[in-house]
C-alpha distance (Angstrom), angle and dihedral (degrees) to the residues before:
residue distance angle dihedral
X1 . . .
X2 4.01 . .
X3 3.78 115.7 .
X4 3.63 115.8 -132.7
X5 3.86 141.1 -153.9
X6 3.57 126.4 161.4
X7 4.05 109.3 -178.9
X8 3.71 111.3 -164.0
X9 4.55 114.4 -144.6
X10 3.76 89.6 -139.4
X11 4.19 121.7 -61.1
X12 4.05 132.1 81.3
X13 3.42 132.8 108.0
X14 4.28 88.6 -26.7
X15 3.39 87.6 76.0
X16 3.50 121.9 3.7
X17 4.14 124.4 37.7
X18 3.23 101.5 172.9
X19 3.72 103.9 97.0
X20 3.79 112.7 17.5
X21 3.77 89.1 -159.2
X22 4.00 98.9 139.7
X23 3.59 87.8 38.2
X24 3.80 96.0 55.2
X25 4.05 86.5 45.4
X26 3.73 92.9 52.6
X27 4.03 89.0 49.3
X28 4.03 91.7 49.2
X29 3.78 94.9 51.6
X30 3.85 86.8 74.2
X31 3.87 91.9 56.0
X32 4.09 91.4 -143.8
X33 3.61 121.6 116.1
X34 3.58 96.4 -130.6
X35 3.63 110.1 27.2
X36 3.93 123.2 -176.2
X37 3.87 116.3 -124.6
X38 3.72 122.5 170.8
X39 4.14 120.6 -162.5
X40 3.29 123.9 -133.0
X41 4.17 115.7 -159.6
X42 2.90 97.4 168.6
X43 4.74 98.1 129.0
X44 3.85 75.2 73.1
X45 3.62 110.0 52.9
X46 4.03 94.5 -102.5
X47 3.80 87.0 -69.3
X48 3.55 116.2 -164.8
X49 3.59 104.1 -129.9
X50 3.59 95.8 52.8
X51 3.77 90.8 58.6
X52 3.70 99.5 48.4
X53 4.19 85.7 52.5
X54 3.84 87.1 53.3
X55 4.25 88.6 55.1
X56 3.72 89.7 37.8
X57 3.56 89.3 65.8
X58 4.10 105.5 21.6
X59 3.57 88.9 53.1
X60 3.77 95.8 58.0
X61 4.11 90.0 50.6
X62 3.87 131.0 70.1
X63 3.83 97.5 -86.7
X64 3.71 149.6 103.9
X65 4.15 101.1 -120.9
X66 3.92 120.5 -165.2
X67 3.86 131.9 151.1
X68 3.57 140.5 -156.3
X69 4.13 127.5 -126.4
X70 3.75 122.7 -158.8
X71 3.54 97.4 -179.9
X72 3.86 91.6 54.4
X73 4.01 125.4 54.8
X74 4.28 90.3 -56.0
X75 3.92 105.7 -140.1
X76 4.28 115.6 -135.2
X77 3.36 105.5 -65.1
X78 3.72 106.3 -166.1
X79 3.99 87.2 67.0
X80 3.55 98.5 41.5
X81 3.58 99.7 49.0
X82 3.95 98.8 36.1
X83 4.00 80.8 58.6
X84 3.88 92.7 57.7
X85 3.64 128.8 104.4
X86 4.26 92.4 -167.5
X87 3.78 135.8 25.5
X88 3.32 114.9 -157.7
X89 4.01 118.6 -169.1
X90 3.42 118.2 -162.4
X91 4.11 130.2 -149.1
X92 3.54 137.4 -90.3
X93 3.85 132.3 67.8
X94 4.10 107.4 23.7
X95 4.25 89.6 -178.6
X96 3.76 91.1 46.7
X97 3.79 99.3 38.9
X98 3.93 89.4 50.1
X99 3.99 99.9 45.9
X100 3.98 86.0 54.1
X101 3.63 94.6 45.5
X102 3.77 94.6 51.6
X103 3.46 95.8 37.6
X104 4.47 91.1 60.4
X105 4.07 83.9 37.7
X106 4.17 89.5 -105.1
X107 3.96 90.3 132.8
X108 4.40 78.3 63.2
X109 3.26 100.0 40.7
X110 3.92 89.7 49.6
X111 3.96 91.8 52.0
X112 4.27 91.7 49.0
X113 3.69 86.6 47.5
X114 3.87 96.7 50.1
X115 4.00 98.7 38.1
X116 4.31 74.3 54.5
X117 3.66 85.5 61.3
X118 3.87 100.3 -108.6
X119 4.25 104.4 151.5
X120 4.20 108.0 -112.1
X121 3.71 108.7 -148.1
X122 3.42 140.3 169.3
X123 3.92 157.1 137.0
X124 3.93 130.7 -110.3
X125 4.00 97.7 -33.5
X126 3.59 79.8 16.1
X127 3.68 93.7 57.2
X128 3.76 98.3 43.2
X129 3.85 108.9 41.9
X130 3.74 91.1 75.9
X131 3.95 92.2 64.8
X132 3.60 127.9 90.2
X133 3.77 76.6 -115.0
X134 3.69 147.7 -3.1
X135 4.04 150.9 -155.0
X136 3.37 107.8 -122.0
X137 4.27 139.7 173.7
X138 4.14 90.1 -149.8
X139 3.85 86.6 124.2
X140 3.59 115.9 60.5
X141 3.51 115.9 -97.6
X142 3.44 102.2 -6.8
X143 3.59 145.2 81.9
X144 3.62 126.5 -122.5
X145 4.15 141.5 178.7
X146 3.80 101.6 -115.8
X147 3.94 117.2 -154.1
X148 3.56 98.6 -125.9
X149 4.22 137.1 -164.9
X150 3.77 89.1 -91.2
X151 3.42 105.7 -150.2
X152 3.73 89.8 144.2
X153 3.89 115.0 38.7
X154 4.12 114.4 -120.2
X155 3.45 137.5 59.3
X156 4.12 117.9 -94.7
X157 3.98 122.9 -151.1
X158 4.24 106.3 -160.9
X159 3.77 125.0 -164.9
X160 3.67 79.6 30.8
X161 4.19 89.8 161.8
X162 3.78 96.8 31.5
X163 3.74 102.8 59.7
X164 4.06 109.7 57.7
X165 4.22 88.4 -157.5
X166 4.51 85.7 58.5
X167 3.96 99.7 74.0
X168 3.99 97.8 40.2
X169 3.39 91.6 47.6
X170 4.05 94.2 47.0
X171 3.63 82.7 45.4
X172 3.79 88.4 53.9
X173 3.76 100.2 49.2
X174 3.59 94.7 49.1
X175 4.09 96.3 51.9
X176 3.46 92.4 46.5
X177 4.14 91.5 50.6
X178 3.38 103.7 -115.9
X179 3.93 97.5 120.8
X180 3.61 123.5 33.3
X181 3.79 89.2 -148.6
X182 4.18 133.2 -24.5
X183 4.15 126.7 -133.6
X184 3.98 99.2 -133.8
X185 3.39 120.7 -162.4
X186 3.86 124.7 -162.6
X187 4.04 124.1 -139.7
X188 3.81 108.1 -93.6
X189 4.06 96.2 28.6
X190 3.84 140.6 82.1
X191 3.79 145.4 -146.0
X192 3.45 114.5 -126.5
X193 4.01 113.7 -157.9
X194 3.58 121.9 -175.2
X195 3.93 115.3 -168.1
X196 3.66 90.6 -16.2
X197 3.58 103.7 -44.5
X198 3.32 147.9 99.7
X199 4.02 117.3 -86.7
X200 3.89 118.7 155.0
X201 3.32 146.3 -20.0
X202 3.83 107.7 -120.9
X203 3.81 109.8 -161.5
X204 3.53 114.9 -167.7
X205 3.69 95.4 178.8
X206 4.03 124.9 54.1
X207 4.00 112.9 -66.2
X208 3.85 93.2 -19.6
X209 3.89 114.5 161.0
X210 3.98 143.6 -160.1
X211 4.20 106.6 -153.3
X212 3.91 133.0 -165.0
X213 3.85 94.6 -129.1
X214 3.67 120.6 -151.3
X215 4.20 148.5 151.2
X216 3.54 104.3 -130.7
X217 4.28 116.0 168.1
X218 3.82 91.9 -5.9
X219 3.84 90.4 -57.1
X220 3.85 125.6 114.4
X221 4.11 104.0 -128.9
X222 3.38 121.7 -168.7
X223 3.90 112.4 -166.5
X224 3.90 114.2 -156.2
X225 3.62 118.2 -128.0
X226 4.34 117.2 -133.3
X227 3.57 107.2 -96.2
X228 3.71 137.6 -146.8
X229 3.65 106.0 -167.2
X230 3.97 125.1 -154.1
């Protein structure tokens, strides 16, 4: 049974519902006509509006969509999840979202459920968490290195072309040693990782790319992921 993880740079049905390109790629990876995938928003407080945009679009494709609340009664995890085919994390507060998650035993739960073989996906805090760490705007202002869930090894940087402060900063880290190298993913792509490591770039919007960032003889490199675009 493969492992999956498709981290999502910053786009999808949050934003944009015009094309439901990623989305329909994350639903074929399971090869089921009517795969179940449950949403988790919980990086923004289980807001409202960012659930009814997940059933605006699930609803209209060849799935089963559910969700789970955590600031509501929460159902039992463990048999909801473990009966999933997709996870799907949405965006917002990585710090928050993880502190919640380990404190009700989700970051557990998550880990049985994708050594099972159920697909973890995501976008932006949905991207990062399943790194062994990520770079994240929780604070205000300011960029951090997140410890993450690490069910991948690496550290991921999303939005990596959307946000002007994400490059200088990844360039920062990296000259002053304290990454060996950084997975960067660009608004309107995704990194696809198969048992851990490091299949395709899937760009859902025009020439958008995932990169294996790195300083290497004083020089910043950025190595391009292959691509399968939409």
């Amino acid at each position: 049974m493969n492992k999956h993880i498709i981290a999502i740079g910053g786009g999808g049905f949050g934003r944009d519902s015009s094309s439901c390109l990623i989305e329909k790629y994350i639903l074929n990876q399971t090869e089921k006509s009517n795969p179940s995938i449950c949403f988790l928003p919980t990086a923004t407080g289980d807001d409202d509006t960012y659930i009814v945009r997940f059933y605006s679009i699930f609803t209209r494709l060849n799935c089963i969509p559910t969700h789970i609340e955590f600031f509501k009664r929460t159902i039992d995890l463990e048999e909801h999840i473990m009966n999933q085919d997709i996870v799907f994390v949405g965006g917002g507060n990585t710090k928050s979202m993880l502190a919640i998650w380990k404190d009700w035993g989700m970051d557990n739960v998550l880990k049985r459920a994708y050594n099972k073989g159920v697909i973890m996906c995501g976008v932006s805090a949905g991207a990062i968490c399943w790194f062994t760490s990520g770079i994240t705007d929780s604070w205000d202002n300011k960029l951090k290195i997140l410890p993450c869930m690490d069910f991948i090894p690496g550290t991921c940087c999303p939005h990596y072309d959307e946000e002007e402060s994400r490059i200088p900063y990844v360039k920062k880290i990296l000259k002053e040693q304290k990454l060996i190298n950084c997975i960067a993913i660009e608004g309107g792509s995704a990194m696809h990782f198969i048992n851990g490591k490091p299949f395709k770039n899937v760009s859902f919007k025009r020439n958008k790319n995932s990169y294996d960032v790195f300083y290497s003889n004083h020089q910043f490199i950025q190595k391009t992921y292959m691509t399968i675009q939409l």
